[in-house]
C-alpha positions as CSV (number, residue, x, y, z in Angstrom):
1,X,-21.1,-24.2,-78.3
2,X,-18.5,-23.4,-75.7
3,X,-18.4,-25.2,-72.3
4,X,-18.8,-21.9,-70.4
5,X,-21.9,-21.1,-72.0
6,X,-23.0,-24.8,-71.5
7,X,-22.7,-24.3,-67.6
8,X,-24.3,-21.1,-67.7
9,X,-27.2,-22.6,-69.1
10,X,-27.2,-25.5,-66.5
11,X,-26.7,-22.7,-63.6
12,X,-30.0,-21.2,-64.6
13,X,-32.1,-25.0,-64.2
14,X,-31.3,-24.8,-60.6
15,X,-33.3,-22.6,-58.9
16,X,-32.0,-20.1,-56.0
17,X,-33.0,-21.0,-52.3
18,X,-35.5,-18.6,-50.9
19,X,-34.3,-16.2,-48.4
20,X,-36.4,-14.6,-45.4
21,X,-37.6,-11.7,-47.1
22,X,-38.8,-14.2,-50.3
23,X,-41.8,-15.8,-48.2
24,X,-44.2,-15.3,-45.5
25,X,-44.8,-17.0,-42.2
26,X,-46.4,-16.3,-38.8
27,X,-43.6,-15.3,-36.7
28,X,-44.7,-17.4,-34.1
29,X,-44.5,-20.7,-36.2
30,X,-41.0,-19.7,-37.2
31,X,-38.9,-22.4,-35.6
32,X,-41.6,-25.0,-37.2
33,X,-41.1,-24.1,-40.7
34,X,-36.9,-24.2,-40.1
35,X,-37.6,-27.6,-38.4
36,X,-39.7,-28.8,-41.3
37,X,-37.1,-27.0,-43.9
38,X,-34.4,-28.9,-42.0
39,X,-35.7,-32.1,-42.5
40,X,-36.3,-31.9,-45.9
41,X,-33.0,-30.7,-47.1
42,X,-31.3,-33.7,-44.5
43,X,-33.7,-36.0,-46.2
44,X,-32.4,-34.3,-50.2
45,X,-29.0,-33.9,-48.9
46,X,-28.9,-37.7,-47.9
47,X,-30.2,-38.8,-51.6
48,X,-27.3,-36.2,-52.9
49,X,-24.8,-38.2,-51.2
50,X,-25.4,-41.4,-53.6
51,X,-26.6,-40.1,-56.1
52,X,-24.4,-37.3,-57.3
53,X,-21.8,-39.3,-57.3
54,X,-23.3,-41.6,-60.0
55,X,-23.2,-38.1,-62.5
56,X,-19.5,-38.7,-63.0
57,X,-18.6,-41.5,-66.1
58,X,-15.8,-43.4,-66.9
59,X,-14.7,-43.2,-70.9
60,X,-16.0,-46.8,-72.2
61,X,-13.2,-46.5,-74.6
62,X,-9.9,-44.9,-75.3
63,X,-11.1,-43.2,-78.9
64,X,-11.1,-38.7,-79.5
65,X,-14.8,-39.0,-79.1
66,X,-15.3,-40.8,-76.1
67,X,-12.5,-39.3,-74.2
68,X,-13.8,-35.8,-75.4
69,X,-17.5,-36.3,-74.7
70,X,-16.7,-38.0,-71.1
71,X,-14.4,-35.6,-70.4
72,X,-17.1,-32.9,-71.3
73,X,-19.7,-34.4,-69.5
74,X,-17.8,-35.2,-66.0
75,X,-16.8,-31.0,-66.2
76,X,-20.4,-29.8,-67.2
77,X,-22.3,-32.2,-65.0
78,X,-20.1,-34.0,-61.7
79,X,-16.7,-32.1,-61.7
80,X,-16.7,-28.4,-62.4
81,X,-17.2,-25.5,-60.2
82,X,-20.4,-24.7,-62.1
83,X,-21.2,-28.1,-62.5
84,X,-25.0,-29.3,-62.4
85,X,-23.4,-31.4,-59.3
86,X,-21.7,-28.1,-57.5
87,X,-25.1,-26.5,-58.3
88,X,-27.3,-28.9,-56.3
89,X,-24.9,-28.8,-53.5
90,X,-24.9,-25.0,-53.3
91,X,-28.7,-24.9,-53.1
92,X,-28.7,-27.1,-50.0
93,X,-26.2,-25.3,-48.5
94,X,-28.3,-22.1,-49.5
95,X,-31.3,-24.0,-47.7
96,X,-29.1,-24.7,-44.7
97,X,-28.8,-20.9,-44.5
98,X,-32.5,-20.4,-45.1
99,X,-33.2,-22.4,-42.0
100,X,-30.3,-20.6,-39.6
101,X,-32.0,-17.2,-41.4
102,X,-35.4,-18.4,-39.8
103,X,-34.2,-19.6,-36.6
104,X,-32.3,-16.3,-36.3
105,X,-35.5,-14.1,-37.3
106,X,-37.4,-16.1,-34.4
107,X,-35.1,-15.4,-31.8
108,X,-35.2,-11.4,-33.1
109,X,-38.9,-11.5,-32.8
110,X,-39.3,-12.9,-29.5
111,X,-36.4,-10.0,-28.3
112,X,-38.5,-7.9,-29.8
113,X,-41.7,-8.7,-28.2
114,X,-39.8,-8.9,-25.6
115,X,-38.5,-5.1,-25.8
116,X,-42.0,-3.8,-26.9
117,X,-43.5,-5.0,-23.9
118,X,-40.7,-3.8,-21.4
119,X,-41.4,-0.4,-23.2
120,X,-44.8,0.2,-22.4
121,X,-44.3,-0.7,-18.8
122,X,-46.4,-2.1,-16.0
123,X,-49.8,-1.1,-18.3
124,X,-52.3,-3.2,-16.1
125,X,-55.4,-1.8,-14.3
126,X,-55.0,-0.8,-11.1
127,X,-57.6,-0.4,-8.6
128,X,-57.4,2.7,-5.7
């Protein structure tokens, strides 16, 4: 099996971050969620830091088959563009966006409001 299909087949066992338009929340609890969102990919991205690091292996000995299988493992896993490594690092960054997508979409809706109500005018009840 070729190394290119390999790392396709690792691409697909990390899942895409959700955008805005892939799930649902009250637009008043907006800024929550990206708080909440936000702490949870500090909190993965600060596991990430030690741990991805430990993917990458050193050849235990100088024969074809380790140098081959090492080198194979450190591009397919910790080192490659597509590695599993490069992966998990583009879905936080892709959950970074996720929360500046929410915070974004709660600043639009409170404009919004904001607009709607300056449309309709001075709508109160007024007594003659």
């Amino acid at each position: 099996m070729a190394a290119s299909s390999k790392v396709q087949d690792l691409t697909s066992a990390v899942p895409a971050p959700p955008s805005v338009a892939d799930i649902r929340v009250d637009p008043s609890k907006l800024l929550e969620v990206a708080k909440i969102v936000e702490e949870q990919v500090d909190a993965l991205q600060d596991k990430l830091m030690t741990r991805l690091d430990q993917l990458r292996i050193d050849t235990p000995s100088n024969d074809t088959v380790s140098v081959h299988a090492t080198s194979v493992w450190n591009e397919l896993v910790a080192d490659g563009d597509q590695s599993y490594a490069a992966q998990v690092r583009a879905y936080v960054a892709g959950l970074r966006g996720l929360v500046n997508q929410l915070r974004t979409a709660a600043k639009e809706y409170k404009t919004s409001d904001a607009d709607k109500a300056a449309a309709f005018g001075d709508r109160g009840v007024h007594r003659a």
